[in-house]
PDB file with one MODEL, atoms N, CA, C and O in Angstrom:
MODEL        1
ATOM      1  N   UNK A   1    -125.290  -5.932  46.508  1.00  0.00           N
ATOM      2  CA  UNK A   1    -125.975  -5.577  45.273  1.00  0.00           C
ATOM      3  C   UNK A   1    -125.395  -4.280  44.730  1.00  0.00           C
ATOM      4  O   UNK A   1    -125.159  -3.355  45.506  1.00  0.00           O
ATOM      5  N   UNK A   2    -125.141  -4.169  43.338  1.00  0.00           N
ATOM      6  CA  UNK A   2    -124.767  -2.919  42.266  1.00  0.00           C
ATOM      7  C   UNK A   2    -125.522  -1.904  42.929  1.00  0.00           C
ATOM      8  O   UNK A   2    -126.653  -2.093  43.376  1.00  0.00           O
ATOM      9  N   UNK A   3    -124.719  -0.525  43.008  1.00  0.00           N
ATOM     10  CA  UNK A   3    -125.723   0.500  42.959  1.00  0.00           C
ATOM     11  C   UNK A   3    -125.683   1.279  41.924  1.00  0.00           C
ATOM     12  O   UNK A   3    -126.757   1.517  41.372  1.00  0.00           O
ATOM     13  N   UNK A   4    -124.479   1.865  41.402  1.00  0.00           N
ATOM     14  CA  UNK A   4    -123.963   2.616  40.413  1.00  0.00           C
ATOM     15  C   UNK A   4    -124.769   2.007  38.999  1.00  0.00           C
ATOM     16  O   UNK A   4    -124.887   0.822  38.687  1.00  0.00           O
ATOM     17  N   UNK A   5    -125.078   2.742  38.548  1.00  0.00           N
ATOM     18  CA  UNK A   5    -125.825   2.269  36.966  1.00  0.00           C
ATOM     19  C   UNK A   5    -124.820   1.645  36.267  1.00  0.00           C
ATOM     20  O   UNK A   5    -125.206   0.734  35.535  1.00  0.00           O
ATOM     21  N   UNK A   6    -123.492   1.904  36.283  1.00  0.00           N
ATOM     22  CA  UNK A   6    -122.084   1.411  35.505  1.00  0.00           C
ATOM     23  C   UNK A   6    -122.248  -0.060  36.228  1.00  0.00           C
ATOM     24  O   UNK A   6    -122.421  -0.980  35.429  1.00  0.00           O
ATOM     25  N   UNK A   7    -122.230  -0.279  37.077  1.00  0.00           N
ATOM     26  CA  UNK A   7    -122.041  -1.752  38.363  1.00  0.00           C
ATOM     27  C   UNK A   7    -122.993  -2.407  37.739  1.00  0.00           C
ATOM     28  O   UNK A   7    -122.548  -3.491  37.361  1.00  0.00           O
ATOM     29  N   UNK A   8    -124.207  -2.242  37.425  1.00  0.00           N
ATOM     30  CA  UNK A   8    -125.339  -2.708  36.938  1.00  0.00           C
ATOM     31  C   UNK A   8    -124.880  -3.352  35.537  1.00  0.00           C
ATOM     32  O   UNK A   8    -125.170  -4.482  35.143  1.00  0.00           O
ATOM     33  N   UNK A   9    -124.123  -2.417  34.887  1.00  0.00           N
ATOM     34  CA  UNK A   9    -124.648  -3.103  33.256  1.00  0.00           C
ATOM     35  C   UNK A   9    -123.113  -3.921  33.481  1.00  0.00           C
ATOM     36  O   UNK A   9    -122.771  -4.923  32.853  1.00  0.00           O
ATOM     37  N   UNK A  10    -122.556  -3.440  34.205  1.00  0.00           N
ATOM     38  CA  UNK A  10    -121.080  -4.397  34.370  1.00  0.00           C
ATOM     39  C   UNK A  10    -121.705  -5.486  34.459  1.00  0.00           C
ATOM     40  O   UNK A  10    -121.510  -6.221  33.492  1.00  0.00           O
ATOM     41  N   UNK A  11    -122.895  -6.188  35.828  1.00  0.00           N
ATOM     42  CA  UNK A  11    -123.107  -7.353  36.327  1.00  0.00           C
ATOM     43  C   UNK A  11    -123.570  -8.185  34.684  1.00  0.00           C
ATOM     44  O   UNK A  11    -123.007  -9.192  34.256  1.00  0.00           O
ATOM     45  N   UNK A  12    -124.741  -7.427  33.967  1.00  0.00           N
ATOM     46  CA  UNK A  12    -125.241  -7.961  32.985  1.00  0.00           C
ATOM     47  C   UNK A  12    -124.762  -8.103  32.224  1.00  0.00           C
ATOM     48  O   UNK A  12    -125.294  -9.038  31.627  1.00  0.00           O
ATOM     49  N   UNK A  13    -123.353  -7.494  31.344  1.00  0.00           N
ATOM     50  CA  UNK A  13    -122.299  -7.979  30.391  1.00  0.00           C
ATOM     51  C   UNK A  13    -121.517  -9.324  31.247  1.00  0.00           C
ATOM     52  O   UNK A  13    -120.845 -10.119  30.590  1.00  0.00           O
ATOM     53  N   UNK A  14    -121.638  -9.455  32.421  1.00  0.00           N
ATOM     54  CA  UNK A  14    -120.805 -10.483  33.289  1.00  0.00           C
ATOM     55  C   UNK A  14    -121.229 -11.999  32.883  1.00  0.00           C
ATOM     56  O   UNK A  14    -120.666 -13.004  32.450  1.00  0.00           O
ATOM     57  N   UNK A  15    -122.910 -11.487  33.376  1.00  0.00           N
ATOM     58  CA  UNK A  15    -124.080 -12.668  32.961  1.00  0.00           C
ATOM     59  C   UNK A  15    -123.780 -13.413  31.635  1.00  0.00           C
ATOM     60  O   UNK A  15    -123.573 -14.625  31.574  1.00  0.00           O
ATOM     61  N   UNK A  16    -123.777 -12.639  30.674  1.00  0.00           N
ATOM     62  CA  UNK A  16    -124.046 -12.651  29.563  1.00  0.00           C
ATOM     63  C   UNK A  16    -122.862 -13.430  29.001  1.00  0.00           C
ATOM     64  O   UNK A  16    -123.063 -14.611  28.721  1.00  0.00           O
ATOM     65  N   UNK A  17    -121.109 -12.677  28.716  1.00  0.00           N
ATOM     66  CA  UNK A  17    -120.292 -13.204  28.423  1.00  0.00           C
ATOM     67  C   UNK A  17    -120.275 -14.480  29.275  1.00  0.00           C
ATOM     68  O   UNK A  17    -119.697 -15.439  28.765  1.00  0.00           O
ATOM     69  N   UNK A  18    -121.074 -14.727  31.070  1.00  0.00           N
ATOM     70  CA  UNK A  18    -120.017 -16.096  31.547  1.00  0.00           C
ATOM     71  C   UNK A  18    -121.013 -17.247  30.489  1.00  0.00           C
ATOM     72  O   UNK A  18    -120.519 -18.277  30.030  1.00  0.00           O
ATOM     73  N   UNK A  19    -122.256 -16.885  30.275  1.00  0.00           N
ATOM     74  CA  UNK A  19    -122.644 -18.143  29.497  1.00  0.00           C
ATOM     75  C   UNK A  19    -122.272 -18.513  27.829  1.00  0.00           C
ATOM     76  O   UNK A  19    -122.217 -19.599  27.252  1.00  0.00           O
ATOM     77  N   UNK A  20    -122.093 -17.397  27.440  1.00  0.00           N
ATOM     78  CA  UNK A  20    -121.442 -17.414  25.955  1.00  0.00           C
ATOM     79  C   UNK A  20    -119.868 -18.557  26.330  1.00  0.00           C
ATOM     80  O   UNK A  20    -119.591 -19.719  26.032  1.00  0.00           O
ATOM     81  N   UNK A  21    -119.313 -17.707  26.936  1.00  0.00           N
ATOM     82  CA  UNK A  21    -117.824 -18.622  27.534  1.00  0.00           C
ATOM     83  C   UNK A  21    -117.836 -20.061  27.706  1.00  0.00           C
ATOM     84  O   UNK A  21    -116.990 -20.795  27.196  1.00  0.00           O
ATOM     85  N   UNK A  22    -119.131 -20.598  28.676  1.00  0.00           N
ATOM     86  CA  UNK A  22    -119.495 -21.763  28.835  1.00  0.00           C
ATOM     87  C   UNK A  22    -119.838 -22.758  27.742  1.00  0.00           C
ATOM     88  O   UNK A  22    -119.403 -23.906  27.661  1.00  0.00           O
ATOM     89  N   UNK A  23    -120.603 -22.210  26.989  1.00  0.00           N
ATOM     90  CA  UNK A  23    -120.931 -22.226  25.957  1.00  0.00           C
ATOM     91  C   UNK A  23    -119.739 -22.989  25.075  1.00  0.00           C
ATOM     92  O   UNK A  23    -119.625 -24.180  24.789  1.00  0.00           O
ATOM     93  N   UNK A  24    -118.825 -21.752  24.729  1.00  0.00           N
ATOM     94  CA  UNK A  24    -117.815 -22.107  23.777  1.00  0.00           C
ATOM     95  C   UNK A  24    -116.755 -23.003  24.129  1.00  0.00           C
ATOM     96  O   UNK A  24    -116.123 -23.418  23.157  1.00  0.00           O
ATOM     97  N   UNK A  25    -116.247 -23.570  25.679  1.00  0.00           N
ATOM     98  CA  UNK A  25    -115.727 -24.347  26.498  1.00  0.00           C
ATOM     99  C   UNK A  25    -116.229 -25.782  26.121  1.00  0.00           C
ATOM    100  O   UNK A  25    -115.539 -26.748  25.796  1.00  0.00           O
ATOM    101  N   UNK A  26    -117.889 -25.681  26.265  1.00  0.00           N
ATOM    102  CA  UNK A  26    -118.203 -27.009  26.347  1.00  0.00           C
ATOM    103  C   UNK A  26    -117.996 -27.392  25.343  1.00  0.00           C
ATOM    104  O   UNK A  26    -117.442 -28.490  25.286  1.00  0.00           O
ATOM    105  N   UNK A  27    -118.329 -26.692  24.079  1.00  0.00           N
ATOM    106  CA  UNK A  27    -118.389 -26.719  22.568  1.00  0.00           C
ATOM    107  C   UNK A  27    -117.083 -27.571  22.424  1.00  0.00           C
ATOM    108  O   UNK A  27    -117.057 -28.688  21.907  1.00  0.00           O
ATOM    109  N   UNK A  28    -115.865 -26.829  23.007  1.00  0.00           N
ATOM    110  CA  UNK A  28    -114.528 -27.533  22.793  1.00  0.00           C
ATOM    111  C   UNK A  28    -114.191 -29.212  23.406  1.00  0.00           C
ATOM    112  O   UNK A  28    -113.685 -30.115  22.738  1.00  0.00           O
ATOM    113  N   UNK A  29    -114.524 -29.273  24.491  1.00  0.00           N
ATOM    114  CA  UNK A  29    -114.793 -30.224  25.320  1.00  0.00           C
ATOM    115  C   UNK A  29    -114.975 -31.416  24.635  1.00  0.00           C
ATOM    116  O   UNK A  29    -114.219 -32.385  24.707  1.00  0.00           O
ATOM    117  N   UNK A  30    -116.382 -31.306  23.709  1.00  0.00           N
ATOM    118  CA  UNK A  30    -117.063 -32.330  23.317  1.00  0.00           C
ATOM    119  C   UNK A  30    -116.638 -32.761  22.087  1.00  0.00           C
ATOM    120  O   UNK A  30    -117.126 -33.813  21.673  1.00  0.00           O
ATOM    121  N   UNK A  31    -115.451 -31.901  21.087  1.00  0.00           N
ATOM    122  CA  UNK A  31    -114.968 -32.724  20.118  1.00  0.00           C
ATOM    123  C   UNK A  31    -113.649 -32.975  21.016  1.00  0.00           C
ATOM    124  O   UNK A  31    -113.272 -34.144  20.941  1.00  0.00           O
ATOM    125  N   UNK A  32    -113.142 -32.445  21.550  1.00  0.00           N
ATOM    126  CA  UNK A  32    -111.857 -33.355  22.059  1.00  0.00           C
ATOM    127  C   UNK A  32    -112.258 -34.787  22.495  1.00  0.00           C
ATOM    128  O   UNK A  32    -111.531 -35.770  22.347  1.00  0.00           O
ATOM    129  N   UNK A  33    -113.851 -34.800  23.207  1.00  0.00           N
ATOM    130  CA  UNK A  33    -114.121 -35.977  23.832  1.00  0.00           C
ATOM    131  C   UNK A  33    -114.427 -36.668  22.655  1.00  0.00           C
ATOM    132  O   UNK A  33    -114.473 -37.870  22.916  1.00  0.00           O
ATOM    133  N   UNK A  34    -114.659 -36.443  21.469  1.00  0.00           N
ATOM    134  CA  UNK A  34    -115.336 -37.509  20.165  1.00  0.00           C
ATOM    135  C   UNK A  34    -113.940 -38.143  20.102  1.00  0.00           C
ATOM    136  O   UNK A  34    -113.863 -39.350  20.336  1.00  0.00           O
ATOM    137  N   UNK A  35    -112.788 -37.427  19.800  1.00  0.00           N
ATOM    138  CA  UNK A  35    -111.336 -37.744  19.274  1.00  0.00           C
ATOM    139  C   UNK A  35    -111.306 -38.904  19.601  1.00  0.00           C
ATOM    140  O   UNK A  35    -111.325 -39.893  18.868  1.00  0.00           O
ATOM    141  N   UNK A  36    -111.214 -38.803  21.640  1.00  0.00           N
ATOM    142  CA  UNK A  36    -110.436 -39.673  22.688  1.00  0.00           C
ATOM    143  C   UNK A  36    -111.813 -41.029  22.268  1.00  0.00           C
ATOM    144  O   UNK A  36    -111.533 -42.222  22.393  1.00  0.00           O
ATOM    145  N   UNK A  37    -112.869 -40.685  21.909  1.00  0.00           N
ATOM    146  CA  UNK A  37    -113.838 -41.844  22.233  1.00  0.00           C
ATOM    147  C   UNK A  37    -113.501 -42.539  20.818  1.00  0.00           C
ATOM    148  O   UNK A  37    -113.949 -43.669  20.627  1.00  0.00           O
ATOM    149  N   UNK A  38    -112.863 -42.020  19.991  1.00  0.00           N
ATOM    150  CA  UNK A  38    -112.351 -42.657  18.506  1.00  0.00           C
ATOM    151  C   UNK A  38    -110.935 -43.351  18.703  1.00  0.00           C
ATOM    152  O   UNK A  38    -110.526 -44.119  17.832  1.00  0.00           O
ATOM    153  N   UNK A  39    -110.241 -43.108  19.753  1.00  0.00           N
ATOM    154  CA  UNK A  39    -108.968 -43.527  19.808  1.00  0.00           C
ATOM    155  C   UNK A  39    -109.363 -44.657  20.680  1.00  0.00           C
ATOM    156  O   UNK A  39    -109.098 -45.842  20.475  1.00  0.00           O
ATOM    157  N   UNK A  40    -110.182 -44.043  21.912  1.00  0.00           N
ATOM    158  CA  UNK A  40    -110.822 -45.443  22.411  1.00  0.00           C
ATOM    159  C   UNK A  40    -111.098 -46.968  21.746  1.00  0.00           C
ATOM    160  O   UNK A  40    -110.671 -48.107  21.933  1.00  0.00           O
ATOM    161  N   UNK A  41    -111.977 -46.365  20.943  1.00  0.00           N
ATOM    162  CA  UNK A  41    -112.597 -47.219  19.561  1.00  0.00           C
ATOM    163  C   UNK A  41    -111.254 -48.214  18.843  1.00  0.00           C
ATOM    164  O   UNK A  41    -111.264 -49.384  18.459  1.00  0.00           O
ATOM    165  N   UNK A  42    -110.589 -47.591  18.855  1.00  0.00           N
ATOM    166  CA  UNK A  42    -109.664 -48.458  17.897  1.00  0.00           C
ATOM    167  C   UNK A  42    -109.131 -48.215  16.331  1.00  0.00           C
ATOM    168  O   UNK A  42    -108.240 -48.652  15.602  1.00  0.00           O
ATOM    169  N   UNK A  43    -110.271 -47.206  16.262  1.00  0.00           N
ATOM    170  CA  UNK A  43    -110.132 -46.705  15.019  1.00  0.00           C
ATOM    171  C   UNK A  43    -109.680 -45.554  14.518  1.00  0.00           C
ATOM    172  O   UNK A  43    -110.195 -44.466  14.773  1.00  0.00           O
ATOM    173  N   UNK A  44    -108.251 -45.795  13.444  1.00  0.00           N
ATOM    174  CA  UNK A  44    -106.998 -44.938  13.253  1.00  0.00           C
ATOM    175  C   UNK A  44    -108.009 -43.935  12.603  1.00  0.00           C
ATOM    176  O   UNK A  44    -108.405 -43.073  13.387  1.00  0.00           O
ATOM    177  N   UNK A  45    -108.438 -43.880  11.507  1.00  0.00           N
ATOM    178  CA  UNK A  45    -109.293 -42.957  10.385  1.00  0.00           C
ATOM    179  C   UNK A  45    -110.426 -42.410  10.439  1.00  0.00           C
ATOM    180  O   UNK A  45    -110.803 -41.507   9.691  1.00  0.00           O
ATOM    181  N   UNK A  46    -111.196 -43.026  11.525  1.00  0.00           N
ATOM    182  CA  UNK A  46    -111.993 -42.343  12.536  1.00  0.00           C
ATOM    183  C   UNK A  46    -111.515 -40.926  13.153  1.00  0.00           C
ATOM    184  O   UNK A  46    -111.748 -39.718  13.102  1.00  0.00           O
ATOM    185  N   UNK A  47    -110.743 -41.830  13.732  1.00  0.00           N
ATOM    186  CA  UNK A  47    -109.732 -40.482  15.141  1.00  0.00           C
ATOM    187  C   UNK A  47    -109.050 -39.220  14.284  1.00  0.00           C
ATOM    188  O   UNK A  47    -108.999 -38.016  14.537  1.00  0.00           O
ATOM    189  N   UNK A  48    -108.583 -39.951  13.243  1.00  0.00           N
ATOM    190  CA  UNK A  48    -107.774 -38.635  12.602  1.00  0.00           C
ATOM    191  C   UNK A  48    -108.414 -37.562  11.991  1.00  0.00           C
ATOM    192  O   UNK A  48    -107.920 -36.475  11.694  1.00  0.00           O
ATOM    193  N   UNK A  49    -110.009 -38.113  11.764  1.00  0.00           N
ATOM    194  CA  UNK A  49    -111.158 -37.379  10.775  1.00  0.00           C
ATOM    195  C   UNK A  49    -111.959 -36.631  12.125  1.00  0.00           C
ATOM    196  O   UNK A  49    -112.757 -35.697  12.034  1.00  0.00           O
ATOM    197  N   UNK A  50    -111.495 -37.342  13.449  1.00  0.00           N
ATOM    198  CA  UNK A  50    -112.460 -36.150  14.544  1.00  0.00           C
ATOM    199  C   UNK A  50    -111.123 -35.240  14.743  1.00  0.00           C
ATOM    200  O   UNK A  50    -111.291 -34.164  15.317  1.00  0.00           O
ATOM    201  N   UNK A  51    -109.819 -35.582  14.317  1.00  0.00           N
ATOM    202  CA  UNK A  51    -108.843 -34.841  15.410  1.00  0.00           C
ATOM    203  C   UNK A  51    -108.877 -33.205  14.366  1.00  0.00           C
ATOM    204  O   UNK A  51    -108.703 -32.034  14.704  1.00  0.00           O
ATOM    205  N   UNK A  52    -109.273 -34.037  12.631  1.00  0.00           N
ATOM    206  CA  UNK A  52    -109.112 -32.480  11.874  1.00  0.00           C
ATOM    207  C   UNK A  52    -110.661 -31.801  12.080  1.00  0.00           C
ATOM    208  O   UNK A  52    -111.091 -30.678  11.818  1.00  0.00           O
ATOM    209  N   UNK A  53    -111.129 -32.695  12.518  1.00  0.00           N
ATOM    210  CA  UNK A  53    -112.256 -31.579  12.792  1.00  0.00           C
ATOM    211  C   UNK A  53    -112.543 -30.936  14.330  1.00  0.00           C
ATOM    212  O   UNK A  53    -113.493 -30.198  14.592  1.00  0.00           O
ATOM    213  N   UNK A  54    -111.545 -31.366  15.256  1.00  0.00           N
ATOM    214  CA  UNK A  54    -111.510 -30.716  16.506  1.00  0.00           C
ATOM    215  C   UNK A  54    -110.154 -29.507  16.736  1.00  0.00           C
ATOM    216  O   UNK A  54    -109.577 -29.050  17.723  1.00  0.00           O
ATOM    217  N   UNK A  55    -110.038 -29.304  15.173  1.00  0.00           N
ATOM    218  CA  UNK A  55    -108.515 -28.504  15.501  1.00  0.00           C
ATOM    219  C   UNK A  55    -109.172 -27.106  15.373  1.00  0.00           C
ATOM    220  O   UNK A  55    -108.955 -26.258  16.239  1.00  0.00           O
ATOM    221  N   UNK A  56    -110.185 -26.779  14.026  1.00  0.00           N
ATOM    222  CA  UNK A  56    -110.083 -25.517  14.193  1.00  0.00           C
ATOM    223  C   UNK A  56    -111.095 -25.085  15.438  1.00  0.00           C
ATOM    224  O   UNK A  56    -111.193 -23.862  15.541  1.00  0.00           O
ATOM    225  N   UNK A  57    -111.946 -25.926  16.506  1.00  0.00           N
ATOM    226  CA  UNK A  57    -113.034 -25.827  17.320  1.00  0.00           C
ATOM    227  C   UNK A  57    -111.767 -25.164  18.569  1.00  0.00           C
ATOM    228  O   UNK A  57    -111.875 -24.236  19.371  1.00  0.00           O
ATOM    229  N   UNK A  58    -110.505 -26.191  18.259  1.00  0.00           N
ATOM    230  CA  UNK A  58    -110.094 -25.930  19.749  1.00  0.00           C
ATOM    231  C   UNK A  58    -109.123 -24.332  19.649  1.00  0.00           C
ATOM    232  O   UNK A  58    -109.103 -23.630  20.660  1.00  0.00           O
ATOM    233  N   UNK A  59    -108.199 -23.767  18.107  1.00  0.00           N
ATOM    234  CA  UNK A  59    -108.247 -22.768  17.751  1.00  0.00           C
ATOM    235  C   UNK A  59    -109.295 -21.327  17.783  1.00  0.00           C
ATOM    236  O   UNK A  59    -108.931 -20.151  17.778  1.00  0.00           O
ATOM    237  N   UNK A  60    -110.526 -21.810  17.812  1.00  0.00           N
ATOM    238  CA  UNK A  60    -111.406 -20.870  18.045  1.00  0.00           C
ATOM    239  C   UNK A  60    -111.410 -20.641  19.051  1.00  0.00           C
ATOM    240  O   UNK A  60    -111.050 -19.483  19.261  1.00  0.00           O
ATOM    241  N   UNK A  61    -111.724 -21.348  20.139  1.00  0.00           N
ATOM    242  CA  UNK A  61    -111.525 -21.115  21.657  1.00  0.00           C
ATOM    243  C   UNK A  61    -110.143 -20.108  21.995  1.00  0.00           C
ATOM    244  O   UNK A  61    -110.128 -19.030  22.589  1.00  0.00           O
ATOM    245  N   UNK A  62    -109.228 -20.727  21.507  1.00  0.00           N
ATOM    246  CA  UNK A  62    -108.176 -19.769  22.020  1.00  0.00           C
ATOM    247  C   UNK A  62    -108.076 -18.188  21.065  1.00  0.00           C
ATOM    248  O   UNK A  62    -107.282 -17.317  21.421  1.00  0.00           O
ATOM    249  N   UNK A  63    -109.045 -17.986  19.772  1.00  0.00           N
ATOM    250  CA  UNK A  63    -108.872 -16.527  19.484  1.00  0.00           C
ATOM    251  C   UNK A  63    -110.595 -15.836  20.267  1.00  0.00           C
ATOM    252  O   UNK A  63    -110.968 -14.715  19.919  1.00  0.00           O
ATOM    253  N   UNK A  64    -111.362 -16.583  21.179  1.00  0.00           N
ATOM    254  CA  UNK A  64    -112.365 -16.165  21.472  1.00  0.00           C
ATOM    255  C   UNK A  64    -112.293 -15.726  22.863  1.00  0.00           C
ATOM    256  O   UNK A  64    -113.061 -14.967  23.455  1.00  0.00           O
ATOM    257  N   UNK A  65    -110.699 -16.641  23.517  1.00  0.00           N
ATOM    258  CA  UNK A  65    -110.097 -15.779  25.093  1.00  0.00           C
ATOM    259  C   UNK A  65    -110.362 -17.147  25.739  1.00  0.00           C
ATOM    260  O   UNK A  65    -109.558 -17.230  26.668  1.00  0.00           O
ATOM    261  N   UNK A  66    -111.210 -18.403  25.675  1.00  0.00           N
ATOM    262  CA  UNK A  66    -111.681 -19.166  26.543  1.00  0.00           C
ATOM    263  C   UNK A  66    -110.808 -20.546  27.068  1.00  0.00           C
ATOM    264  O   UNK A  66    -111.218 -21.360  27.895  1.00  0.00           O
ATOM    265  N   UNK A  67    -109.545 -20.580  26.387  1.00  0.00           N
ATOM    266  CA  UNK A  67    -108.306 -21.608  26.542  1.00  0.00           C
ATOM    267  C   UNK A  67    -107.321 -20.768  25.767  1.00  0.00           C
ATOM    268  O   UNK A  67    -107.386 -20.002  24.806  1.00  0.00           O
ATOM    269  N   UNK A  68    -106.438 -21.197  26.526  1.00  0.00           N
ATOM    270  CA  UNK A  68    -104.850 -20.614  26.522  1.00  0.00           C
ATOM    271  C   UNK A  68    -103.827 -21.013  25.137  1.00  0.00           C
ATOM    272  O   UNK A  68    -103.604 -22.203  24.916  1.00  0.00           O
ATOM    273  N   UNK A  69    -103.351 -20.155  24.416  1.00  0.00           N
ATOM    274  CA  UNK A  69    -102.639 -21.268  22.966  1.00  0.00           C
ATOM    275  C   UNK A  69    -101.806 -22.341  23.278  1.00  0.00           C
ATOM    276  O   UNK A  69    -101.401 -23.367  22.730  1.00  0.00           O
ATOM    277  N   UNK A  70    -101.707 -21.869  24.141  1.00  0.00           N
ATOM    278  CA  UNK A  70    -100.468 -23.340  24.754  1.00  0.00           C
ATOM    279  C   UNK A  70    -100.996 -24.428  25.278  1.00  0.00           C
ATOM    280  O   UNK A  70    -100.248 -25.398  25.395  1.00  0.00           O
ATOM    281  N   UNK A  71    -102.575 -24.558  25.777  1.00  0.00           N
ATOM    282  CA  UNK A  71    -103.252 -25.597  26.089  1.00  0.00           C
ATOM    283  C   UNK A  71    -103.624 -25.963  25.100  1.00  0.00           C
ATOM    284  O   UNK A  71    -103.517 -27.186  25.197  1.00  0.00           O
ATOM    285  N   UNK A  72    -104.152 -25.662  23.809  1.00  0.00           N
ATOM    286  CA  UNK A  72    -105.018 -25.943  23.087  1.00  0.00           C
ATOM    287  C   UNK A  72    -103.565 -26.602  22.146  1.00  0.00           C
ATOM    288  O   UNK A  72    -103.700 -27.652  21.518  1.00  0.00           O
ATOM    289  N   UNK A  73    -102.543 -26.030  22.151  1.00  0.00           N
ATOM    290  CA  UNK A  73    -100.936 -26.940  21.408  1.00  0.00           C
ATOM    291  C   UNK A  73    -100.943 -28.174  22.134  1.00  0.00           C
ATOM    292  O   UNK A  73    -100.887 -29.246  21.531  1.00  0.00           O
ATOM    293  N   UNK A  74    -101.004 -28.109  23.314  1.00  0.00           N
ATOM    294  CA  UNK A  74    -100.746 -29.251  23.973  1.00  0.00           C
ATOM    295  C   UNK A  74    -101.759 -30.357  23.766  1.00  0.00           C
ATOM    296  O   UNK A  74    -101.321 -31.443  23.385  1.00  0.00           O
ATOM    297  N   UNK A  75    -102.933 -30.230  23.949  1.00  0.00           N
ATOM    298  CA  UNK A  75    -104.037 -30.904  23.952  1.00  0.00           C
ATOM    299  C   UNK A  75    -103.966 -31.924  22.030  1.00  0.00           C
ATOM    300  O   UNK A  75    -103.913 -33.140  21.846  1.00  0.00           O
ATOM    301  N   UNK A  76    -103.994 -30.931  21.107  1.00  0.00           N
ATOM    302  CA  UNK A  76    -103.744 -31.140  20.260  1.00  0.00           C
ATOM    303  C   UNK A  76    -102.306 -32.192  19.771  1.00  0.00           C
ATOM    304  O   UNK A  76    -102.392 -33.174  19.034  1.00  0.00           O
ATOM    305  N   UNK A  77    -101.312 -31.778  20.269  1.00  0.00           N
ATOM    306  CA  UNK A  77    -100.206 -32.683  20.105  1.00  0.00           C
ATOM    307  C   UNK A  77    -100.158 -34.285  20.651  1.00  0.00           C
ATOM    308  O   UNK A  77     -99.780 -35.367  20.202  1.00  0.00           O
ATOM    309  N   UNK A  78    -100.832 -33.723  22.012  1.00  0.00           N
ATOM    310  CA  UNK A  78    -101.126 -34.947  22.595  1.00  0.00           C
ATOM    311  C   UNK A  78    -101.984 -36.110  22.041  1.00  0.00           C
ATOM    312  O   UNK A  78    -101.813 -37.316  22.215  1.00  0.00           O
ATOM    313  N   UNK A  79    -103.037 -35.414  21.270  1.00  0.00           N
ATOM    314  CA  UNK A  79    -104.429 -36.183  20.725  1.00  0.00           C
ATOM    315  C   UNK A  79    -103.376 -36.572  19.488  1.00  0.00           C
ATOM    316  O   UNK A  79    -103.208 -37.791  19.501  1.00  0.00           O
ATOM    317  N   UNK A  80    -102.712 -36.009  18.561  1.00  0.00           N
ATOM    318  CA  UNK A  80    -102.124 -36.441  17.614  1.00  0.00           C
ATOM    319  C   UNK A  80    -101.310 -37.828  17.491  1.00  0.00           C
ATOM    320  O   UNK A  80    -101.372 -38.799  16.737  1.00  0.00           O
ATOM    321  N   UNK A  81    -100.358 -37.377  18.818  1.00  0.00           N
ATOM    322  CA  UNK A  81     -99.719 -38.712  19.122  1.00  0.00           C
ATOM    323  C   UNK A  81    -100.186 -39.686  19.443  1.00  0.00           C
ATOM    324  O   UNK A  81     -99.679 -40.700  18.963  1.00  0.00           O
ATOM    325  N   UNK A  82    -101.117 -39.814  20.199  1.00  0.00           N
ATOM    326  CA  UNK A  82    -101.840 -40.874  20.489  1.00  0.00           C
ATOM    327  C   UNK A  82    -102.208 -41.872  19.136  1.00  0.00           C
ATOM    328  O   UNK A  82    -101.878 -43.006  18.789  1.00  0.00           O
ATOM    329  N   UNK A  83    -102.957 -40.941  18.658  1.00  0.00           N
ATOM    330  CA  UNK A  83    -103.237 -41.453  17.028  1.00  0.00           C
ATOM    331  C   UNK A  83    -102.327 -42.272  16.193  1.00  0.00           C
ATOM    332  O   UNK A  83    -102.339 -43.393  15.685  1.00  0.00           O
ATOM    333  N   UNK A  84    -101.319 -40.975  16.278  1.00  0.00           N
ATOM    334  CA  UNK A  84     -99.773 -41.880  15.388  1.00  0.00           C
ATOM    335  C   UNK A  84     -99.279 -43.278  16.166  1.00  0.00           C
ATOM    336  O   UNK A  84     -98.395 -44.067  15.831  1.00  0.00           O
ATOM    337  N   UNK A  85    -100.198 -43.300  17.361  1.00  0.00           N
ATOM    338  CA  UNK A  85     -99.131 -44.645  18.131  1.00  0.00           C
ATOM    339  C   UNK A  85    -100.096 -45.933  17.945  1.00  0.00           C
ATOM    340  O   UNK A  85     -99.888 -47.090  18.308  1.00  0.00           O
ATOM    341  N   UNK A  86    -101.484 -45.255  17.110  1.00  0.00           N
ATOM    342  CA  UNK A  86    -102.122 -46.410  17.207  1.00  0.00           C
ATOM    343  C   UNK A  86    -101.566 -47.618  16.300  1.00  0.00           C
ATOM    344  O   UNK A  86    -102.110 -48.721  16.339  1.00  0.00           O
TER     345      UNK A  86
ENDMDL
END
């Protein structure tokens, strides 16, 4: 356990940011998962209407610290192509 008063408010900014983080993770998560469940689907104009609306969700994540720019390129390119191959 914290003793230092600094250790203390460290733990509670810890608390605090890990659920905000979680938060904004899952947030991302769940339009990437609409995309894939639209590509699932079959449907080209569907998928392409979740993929522009999962671009700036998955951009936010990476200027908020919570995914890497190069995951969120990748993820994105990947979801794209898929699309174009339907």
């Amino acid at each position: 356990m914290a003793y230092h008063k600094s250790a203390k408010k460290r733990i509670r900014q810890t608390e605090r940011r890990t659920t905000v983080n979680r938060a904004r993770i899952s947030r991302v998560r769940t339009f990437v998962k609409k995309v894939e469940l639209a590509i699932a689907g079959g449907d080209k104009a569907a998928a392409q209407e979740a993929l522009r609306v999962a671009q700036p969700e998955l951009m936010r994540g990476v200027t908020k610290g919570v995914i890497h720019r190069n995951t969120a390129a990748r993820k994105m390119s990947r979801l794209s192509a898929r699309i174009n191959a339907m």
